[in-house]
C-alpha positions in Angstrom: -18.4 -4.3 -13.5 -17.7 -2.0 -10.6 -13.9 -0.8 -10.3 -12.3 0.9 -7.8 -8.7 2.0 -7.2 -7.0 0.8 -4.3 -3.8 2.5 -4.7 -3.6 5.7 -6.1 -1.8 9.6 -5.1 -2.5 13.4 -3.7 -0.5 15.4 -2.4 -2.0 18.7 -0.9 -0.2 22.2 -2.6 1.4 23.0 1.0 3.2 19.8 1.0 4.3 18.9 -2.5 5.7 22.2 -2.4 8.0 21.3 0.2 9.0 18.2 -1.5 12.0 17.4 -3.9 10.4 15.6 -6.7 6.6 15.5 -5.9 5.7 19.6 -7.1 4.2 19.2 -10.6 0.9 16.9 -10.9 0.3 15.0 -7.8 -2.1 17.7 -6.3 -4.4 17.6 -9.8 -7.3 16.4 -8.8 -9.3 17.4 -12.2 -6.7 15.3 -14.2 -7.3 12.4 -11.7 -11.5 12.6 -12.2 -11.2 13.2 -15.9 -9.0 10.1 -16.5 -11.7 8.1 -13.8 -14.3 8.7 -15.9 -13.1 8.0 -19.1 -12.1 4.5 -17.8 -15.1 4.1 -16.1 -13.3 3.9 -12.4 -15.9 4.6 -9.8 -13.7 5.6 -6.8 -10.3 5.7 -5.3 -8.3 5.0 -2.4 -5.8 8.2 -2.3 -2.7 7.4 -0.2 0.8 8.9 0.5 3.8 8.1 -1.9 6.2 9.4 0.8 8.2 11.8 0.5 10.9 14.1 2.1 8.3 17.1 3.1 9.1 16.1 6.8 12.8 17.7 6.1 11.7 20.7 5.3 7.9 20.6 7.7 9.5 20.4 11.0 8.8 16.6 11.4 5.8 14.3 10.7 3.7 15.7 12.9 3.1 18.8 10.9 2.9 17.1 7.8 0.1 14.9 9.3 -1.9 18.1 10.3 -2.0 19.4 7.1 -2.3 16.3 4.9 -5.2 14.1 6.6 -7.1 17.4 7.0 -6.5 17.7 2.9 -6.9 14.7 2.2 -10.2 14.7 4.1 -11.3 17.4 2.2 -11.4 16.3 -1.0 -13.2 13.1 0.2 -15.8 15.7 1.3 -15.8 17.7 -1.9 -16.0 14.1 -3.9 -17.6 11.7 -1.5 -18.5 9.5 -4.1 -15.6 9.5 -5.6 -12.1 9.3 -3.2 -11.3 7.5 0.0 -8.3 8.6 2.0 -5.5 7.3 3.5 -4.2 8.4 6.4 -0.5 8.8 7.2 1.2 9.0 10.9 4.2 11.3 13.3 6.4 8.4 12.8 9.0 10.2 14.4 6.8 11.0 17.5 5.3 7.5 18.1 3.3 8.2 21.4 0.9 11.1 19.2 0.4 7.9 16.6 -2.8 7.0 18.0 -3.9 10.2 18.7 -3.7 10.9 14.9 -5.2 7.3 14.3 -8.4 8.8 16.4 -8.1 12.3 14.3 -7.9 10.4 11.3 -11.0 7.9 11.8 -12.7 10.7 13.0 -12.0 12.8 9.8 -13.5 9.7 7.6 -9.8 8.5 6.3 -10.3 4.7 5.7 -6.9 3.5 5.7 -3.5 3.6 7.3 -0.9 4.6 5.0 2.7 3.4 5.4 6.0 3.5 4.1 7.7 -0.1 4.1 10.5 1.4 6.2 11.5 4.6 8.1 15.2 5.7 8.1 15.6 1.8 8.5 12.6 1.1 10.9 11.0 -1.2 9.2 7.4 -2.4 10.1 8.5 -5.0 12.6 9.9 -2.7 14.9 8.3 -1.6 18.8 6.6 1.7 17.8 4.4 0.1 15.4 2.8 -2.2 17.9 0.3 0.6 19.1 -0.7 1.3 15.3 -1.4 -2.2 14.3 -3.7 -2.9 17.5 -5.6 0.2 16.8 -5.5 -1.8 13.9 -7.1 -5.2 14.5 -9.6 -3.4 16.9 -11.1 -0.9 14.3 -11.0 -3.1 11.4 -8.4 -0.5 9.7 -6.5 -2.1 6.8 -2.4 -1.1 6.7 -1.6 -0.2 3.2 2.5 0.0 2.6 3.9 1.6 0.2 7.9 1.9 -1.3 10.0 3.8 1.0 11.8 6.3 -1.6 13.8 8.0 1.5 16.8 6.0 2.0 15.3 2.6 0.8 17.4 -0.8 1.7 20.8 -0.8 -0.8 20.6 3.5 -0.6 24.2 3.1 1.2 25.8 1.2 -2.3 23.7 2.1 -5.2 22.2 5.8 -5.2 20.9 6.0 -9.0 17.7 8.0 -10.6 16.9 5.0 -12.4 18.0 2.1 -10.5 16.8 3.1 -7.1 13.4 3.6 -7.9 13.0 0.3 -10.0 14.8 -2.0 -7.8 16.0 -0.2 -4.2 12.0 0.4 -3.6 10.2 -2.7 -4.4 13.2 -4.5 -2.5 12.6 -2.7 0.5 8.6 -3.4 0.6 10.1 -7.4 0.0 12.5 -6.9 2.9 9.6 -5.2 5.1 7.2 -8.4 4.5 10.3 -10.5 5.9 11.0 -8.6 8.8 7.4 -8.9 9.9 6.9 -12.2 9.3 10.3 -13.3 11.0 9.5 -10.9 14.0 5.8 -12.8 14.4 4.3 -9.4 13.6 2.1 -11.4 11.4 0.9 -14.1 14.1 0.7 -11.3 16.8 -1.6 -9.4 14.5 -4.0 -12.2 12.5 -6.9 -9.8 11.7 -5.3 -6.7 10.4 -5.4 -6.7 6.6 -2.0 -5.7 5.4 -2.1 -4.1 1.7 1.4 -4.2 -0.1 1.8 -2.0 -3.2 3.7 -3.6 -6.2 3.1 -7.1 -5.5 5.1 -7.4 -2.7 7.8 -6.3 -4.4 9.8 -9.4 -5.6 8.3 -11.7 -3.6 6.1 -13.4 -6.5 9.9 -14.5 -7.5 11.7 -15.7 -4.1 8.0 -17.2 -2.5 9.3 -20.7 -3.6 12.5 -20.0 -2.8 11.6 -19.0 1.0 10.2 -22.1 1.7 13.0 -24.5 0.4 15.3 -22.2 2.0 13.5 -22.3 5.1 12.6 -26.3 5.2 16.4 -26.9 4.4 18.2 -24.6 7.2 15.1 -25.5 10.0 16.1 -29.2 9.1 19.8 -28.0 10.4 18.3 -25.8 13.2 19.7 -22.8 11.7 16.6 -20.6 11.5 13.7 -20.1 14.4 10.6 -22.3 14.1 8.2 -19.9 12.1 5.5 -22.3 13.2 4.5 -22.6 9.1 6.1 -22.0 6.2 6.4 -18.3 4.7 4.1 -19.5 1.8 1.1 -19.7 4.6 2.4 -16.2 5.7 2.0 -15.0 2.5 -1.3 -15.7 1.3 -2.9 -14.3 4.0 -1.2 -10.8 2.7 -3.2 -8.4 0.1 -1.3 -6.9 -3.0 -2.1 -4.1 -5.2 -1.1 -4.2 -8.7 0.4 -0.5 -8.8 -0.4 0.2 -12.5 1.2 -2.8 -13.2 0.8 -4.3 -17.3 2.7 -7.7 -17.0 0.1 -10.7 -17.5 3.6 -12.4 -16.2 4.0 -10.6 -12.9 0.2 -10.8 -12.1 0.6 -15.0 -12.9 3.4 -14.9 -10.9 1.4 -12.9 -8.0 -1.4 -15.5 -8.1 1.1 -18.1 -7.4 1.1 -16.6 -4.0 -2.2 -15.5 -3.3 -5.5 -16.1 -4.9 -7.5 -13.1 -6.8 -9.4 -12.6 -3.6 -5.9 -11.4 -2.3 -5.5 -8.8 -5.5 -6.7 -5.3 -5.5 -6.5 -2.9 -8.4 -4.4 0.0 -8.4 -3.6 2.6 -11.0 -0.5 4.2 -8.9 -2.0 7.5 -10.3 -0.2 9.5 -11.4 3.4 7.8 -11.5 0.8 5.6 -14.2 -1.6 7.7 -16.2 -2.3 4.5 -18.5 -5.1 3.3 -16.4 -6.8 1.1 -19.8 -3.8 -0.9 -20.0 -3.4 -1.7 -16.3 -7.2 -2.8 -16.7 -7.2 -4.6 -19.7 -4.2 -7.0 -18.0 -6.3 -8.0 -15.9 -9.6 -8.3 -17.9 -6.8 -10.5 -20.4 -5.9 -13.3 -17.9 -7.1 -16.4 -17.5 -9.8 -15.9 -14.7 -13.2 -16.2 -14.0 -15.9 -13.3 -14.1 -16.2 -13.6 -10.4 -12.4 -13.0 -9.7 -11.6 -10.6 -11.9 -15.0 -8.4 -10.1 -12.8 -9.6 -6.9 -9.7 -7.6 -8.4 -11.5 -4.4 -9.8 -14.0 -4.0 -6.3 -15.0 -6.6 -4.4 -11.8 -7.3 -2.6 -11.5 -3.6 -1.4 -15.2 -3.7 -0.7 -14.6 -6.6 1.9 -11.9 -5.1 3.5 -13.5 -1.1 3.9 -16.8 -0.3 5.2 -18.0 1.1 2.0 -21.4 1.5 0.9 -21.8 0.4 -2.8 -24.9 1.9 -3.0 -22.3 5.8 -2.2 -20.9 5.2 -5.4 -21.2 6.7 -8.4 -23.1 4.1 -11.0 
């Protein structure tokens, strides 16, 4: 069985030095191989965490430079191994294609986003450019927590509390705001990848669509032209190191397995056997569970197998 990560972390020297909390073991690409081979993971999808570097960088733009080059680097060193995300000047939105064009041309597979941006989510104007580029090149969008400032920052600012619930509530809040704005109907072919399950939406997808059949039966909400269930399953998740048989039930409940990809969250999670073993423990088929490990994030990348270390 082939397994690939779909969401896992580097961050090049010269910008986790500039960060507050990301200095000690997310540029330690040895540890990452070493812990790939002894679970027998083939390759994997390195993306951004975010992080405040841009404070301390001059802006995004600089922090772009330096990390897609990085990041295209070790791709180059390990072909077989990595595939790269590539992250955007947020704050300078007209260079965002430019660095879409730099980054495709540098190999990076992916677009890697936060859920929100000093409380931009997703939905807003300056991402319309990114998400065509999008649809066009076949790209897929992979979002990630905002830890800067997430939704709830203003009332609860806690080292525990705001990374387990303000984050995963504001990837949930930025898969509202999208599909309320039509981002989702305006953009049908791009393949949006949200880390953590969604956040809590495996919890509240029933409750969207009561909620929403009961106040469109009073007029009180805008005709979504479905019901946020349809919206849903048309989304990708990563299980983020995730070892809850529960939360991955609850998450096919949503979508199907061909919706679920694999992710270690590397290395926030170093216990990549158990993440695995979750998954090889539910109740599915041979044929999904393959879907999980690789073949979802095969589908969605233009990946040759054959690249890949056997």
């Amino acid at each position: 069985m082939k397994i690939i990560d779909a969401h896992s972390h580097y961050i090049p020297p010269d910008v986790a030095q500039n960060t507050t909390f990301f200095k000690m073991g997310w540029s330690d690409v040895d540890r990452h191989l070493k812990l790939m081979d002894e679970c027998g993971i083939e390759s994997s999808l390195l993306l951004y965490p975010t992080s405040d570097a841009h404070l301390k960088m001059g802006g995004w733009a600089n922090v772009c430079k330096i990390y897609n080059q990085d990041i295209a680097n070790v791709v180059g060193r390990f072909p077989s191994r990595f595939m790269g995300g590539a992250i955007l000047p947020v704050d300078q939105p007209d260079l965002m294609t430019d660095e879409l064009k730099r980054a495709q041309d540098l190999g990076l597979k992916v677009v890697s986003l936060a859920s929100s941006y000093e409380g931009k989510y997703l939905d807003d104007e300056i991402f319309e450019g990114v998400f065509e580029f999008a649809q066009h090149s076949k790209i897929p969008v992979h979002v990630h927590p905002q830890i800067m400032n997430p939704i709830g920052t203003e009332r609860l600012n806690d080292p525990l509390l705001s990374p387990v619930l303000e984050y995963v509530f504001d990837v949930s809040v930025c898969i509202g705001r999208m599909m309320m704005s039509g981002t989702f109907l305006k953009y049908p072919n791009v393949k949006f990848i949200f880390a953590h399950y969604g956040g809590v939406l495996p919890i509240v997808k029933e409750r969207f669509d009561t909620t929403y059949a009961m106040l469109r039966g009073r007029n009180y909400v805008e005709d979504l032209q479905k019901v946020p269930s349809e919206y849903f399953k048309n989304l990708y998740f990563d299980v983020s190191g995730s070892r809850s048989l529960g939360t991955l039930l609850a998450a096919l409940e949503v979508v199907d397995a061909s919706h679920i990809l694999f992710g270690s969250d590397f290395p926030a999670n170093q216990n990549f056997k158990a993440t695995m073993q979750n998954i090889q423990s539910a109740q599915l088929g041979l044929e999904e569970k393959n879907k999980i490990f690789s073949g979802n994030i095969f589908s969605m990348l233009n990946v040759d197998e054959k690249s890949l270390k056997s």
